[in-house]
C-alpha positions in Angstrom: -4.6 155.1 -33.9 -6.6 156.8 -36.3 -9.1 159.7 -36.7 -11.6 158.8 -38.5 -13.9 161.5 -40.6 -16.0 158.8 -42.1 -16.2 155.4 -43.6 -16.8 154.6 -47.3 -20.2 153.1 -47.1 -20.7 149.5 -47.8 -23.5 147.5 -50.3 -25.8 147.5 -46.9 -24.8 150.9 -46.0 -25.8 151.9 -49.6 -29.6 150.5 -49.7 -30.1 152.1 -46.2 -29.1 155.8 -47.8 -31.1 155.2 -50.8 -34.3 154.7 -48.4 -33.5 157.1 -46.5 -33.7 159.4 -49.4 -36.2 158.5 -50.7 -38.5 158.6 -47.8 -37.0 161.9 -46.8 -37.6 163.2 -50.4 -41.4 161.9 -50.3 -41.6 163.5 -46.7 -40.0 166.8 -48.3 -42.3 166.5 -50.9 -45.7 165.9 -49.1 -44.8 169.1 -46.9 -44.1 171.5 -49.9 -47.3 170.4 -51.4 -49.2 171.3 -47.9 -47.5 174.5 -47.8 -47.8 175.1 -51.5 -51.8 174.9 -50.5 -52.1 177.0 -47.3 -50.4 179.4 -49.2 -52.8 179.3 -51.6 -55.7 179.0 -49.1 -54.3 182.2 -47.5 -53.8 184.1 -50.7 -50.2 184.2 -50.9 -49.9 183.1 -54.5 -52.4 185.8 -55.6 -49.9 187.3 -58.6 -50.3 190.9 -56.9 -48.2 189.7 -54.3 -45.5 188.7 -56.6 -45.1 191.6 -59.2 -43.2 193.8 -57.2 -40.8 191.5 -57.6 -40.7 192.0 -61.5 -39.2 195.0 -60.8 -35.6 196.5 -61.1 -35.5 198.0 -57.6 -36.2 195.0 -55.6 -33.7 192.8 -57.5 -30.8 195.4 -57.3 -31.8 195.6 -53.4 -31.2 191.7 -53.0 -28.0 191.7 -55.6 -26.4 194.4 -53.6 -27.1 191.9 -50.2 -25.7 188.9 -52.3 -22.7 191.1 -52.7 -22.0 191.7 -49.6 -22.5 187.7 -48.8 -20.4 186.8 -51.5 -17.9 189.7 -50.2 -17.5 188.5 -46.6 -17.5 184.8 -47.6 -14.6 185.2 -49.8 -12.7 187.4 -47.3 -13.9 185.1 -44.8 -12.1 182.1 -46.8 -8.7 183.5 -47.9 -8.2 184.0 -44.2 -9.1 180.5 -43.1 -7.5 179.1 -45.8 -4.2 180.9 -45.3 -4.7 180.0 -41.6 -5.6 176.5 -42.3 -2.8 175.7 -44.2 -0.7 177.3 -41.3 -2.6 174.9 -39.2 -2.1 171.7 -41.0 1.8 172.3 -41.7 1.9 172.8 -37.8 0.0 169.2 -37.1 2.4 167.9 -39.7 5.5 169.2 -38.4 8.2 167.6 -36.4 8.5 169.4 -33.4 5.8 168.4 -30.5 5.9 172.6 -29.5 4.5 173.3 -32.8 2.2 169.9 -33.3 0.2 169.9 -30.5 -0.6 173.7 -30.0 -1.8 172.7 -33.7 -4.0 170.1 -33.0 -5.2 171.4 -29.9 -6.8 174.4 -32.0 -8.3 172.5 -34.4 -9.9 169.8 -32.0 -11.3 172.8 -30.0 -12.4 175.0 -32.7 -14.0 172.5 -34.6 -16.2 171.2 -31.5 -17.5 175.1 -31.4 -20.4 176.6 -33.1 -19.6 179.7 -35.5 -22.2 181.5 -33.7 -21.0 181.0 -30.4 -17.8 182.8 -31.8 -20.2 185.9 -33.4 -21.3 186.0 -29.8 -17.5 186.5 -28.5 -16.8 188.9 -31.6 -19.9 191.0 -31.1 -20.4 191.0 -27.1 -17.1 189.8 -25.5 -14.5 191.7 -27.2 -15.7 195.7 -27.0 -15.5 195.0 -23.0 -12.1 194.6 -23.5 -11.7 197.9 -25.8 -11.7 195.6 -29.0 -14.7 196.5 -31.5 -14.5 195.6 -34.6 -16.0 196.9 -37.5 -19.4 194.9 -38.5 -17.9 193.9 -41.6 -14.8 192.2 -39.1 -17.7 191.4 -36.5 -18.5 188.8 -39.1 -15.5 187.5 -41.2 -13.6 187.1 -37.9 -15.7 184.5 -36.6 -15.7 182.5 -39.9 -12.1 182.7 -40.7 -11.7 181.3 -37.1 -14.1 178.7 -37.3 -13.4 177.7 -41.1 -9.8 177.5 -40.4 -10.2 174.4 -38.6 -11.8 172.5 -41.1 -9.3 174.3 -44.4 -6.6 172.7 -41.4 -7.9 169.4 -41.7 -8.8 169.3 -45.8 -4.8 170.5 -46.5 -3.7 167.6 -44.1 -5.6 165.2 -45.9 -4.4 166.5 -49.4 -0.8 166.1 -47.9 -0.9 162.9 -46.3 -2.4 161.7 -50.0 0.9 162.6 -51.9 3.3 159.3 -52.1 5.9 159.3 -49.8 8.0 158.6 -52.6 7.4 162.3 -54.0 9.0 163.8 -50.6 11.6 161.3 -50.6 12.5 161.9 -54.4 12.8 166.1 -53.4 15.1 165.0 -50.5 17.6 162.7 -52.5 17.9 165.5 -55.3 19.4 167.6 -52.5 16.1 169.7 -51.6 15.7 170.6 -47.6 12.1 169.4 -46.4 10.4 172.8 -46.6 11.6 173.1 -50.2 9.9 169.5 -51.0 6.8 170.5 -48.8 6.6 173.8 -51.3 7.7 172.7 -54.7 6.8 169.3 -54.9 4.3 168.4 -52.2 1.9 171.5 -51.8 0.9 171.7 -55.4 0.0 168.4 -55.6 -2.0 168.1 -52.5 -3.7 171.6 -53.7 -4.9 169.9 -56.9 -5.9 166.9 -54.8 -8.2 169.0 -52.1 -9.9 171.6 -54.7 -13.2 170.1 -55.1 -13.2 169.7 -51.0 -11.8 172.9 -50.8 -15.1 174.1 -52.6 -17.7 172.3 -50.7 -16.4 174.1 -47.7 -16.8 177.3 -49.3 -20.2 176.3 -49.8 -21.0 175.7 -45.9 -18.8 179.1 -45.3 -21.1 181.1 -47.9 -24.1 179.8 -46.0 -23.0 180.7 -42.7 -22.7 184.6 -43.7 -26.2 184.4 -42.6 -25.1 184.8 -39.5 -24.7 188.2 -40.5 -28.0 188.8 -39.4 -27.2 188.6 -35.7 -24.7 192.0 -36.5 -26.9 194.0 -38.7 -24.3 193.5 -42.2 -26.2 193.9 -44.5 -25.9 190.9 -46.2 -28.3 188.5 -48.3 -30.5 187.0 -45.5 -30.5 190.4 -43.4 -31.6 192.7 -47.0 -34.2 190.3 -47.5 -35.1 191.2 -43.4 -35.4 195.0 -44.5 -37.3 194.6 -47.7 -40.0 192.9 -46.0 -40.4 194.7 -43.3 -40.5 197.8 -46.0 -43.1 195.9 -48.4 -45.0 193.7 -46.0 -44.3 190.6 -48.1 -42.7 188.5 -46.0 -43.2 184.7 -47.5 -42.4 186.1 -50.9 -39.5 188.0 -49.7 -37.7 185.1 -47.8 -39.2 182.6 -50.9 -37.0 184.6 -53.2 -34.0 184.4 -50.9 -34.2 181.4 -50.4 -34.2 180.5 -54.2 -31.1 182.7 -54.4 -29.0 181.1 -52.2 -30.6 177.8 -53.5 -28.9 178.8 -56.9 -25.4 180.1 -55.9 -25.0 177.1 -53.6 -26.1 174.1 -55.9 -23.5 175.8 -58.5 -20.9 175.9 -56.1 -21.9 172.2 -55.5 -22.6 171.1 -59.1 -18.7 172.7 -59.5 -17.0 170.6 -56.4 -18.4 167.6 -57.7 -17.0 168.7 -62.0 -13.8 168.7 -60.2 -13.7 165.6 -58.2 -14.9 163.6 -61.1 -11.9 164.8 -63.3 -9.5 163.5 -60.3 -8.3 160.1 -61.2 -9.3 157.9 -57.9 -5.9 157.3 -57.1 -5.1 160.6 -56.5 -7.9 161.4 -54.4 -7.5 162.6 -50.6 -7.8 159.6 -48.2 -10.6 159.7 -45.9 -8.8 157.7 -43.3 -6.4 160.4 -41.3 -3.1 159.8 -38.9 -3.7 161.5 -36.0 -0.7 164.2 -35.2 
């Protein structure tokens, strides 16, 4: 039996996504254009409204909240990928004590929203006598929530290494862990980077959630500075287009790497289950 994450489309499969993207792109369309004009109905494209924002002060006010997003996202990520990997040797390992404890994490955690776990972080915890920094309030949540998923992009990487590669480490006289390390790991690492980087790209975004624990990241600076300058379309425009820009390079770079990967040597999207 097999857990599937999702089927390669088929010719049919295809022509339905292509109209479905491009109805959803004229829809998208049509609804920036009527937004585009009550804003301009309303006076919110007058150029007054924009030039603080040609300014030095504003700019280092959002850079230093896209600093701290780019902070607790990378924190945020070492942990879940360090955890993750953890995770996936555990579902991949021989002994059912260490297996299913494994798997049982990563079925649960994946089925539960990152906020949810803010919510545990932030309100749950300091009954107990555990409150964490707000920087922690916020990486904690997404290292346990992203660890999950870093779990299941390391199994695949593995499972895509030829059995033949293990069984070559084992005839030379290496033990199992020593394959896994030397010879299977770096392989499946190479295999999983561009995955490794889309996730990143879903982790970055969800430092938004910042805003529920006052860090002062991207999404919550842009809070501040409107409430300071009253401009509250442009304010949220212009983070928007920020994250717009980190995220579509972080995507544009996924998708450099994957298309250097030959095809063969691609993860499978078709997983065992442990």
């Amino acid at each position: 039996m097999s857990n599937l994450l999702f089927d390669e489309p088929g010719p049919r499969a295809r022509r339905r996504i292509r109209v479905a993207t491009v109805v959803g792109a004229v829809a998208v369309l049509g609804l920036l254009a009527l937004a585009v004009r009550q804003f301009a109905a309303n006076g919110q494209l007058d150029a007054a409204r924009w030039q603080p924002y040609a300014t030095w002060p504003m700019w280092r006010y959002l850079l230093d909240g896209l600093w701290s997003t780019v902070l607790a996202a990378v924190v945020s990520a070492a942990i879940a990928m360090a955890a993750g990997l953890a995770l996936a040797l555990g579902r991949l390992s021989r002994r059912r004590w260490v297996r299913l404890p494994a798997a049982a994490y990563v079925e649960v955690v994946r089925t539960v929203p990152a906020l949810l776990l803010v919510y545990v972080v932030l309100f749950a915890l300091p009954r107990y006598g555990l409150d964490l920094p707000l920087f922690w309030k916020l990486v904690v949540p997404l290292a346990i929530s992203n660890a999950a998923a870093f779990a299941e992009i390391f199994r695949a990487g593995i499972l895509s290494v030829e059995r033949g590669q293990n069984e070559a480490g084992l005839a030379v006289g290496l033990t199992h862990g020593q394959t896994m390390r030397m010879i299977v790991l770096p392989q499946a690492a190479r295999r999983v980077l561009p995955s490794i980087v889309s996730q990143s790209v879903g982790l970055l975004k969800d430092t938004s959630l910042g805003f529920v624990v006052s860090y002062a990241e991207l999404l919550y600076s842009g809070k501040v500075l409107a409430t300071y300058n009253g401009l509250l379309i442009q304010t949220y425009i212009i983070v928007a287009l920020v994250y717009l820009v980190v995220n579509a390079s972080l995507s544009k770079l996924a998708r450099t790497l994957e298309a250097r990967q030959p095809r063969a040597h691609r993860p499978r999207r078709r997983l065992a289950r442990a």
